[in-house]
N, C-alpha and C positions, 0 to 999 in steps of 0.2 A: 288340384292343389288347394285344398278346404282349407282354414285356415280358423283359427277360435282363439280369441285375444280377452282373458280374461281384466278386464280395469275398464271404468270410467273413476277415476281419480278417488277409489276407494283408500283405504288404508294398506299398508305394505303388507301388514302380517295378516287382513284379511284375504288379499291376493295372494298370498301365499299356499293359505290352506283352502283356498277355491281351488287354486293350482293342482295340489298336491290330488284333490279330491277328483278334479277334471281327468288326471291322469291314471287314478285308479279306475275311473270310470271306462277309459278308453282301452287301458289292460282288458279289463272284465271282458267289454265288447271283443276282445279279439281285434280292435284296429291298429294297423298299422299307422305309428307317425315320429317325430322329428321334432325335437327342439328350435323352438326358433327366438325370435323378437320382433315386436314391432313396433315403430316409432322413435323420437328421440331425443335425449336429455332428458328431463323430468319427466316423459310421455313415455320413454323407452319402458317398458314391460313384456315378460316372458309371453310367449304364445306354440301353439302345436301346430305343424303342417301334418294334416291329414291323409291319406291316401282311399281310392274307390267308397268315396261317400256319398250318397246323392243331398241334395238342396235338404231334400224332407228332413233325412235324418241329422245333418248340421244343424238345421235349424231347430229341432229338437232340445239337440244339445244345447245351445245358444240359451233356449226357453228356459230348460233346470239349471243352467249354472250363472242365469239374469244377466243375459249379454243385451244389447239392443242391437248388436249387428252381428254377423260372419260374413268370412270371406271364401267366396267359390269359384275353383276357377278349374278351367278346365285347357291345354294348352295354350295357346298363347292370351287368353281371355279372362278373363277375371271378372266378378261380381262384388261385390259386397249388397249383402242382402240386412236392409234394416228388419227388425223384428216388430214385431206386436201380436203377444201371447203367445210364441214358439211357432208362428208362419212369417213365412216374407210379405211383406208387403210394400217394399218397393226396393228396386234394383239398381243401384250404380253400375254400369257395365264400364270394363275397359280394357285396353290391346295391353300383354306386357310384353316388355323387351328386355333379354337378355343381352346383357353389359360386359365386354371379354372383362377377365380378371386384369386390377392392377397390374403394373409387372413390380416385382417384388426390387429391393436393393439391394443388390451383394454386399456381404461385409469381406 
């Protein structure tokens, strides 16, 4: 579950058209993914969940679209991998845990 979170506290409308650009780029590629977010309140910003991409080529991506980090993970594990120059060079690991859904409230 790759993850590519375009922001470090750029401007909105440049995040936008990184955005827009990220996501033609990943058409192009033929990848599969998924609208997401991450973070929150003033930090919340769009982001793509990725499917079958290895370390290499996220980080890749990371490189052209001037991320300092992605997120890799592969079931229940997760990385975030910081960058420098489009490789990783250092790895936050961590377990994730699925949360059952609220339960919702009848009306």
């Amino acid at each position: 579950m790759p993850g590519i979170q375009l922001g470090s506290r750029r401007a909105r409308r440049d995040n936008e058209q990184r955005q827009r650009a990220l996501e033609a780029e990943l058409r192009r590629l033929g990848q599969h993914f998924r609208a997401g977010h991450n973070g929150e309140g003033e930090w919340q910003e769009p982001t793509f969940i990725l499917q079958d991409i290895g370390p290499g080529e996220l980080a890749r991506l990371g490189r052209d679209f001037g991320q300092a980090a992605v997120l890799c993970g592969s079931g229940t594990r997760a990385a975030l991998l910081w960058l420098d120059g489009g490789r990783a060079v250092q790895a936050e690991r961590r377990w994730l845990v699925c949360l059952p859904p609220e339960p919702r409230a009848f009306k």
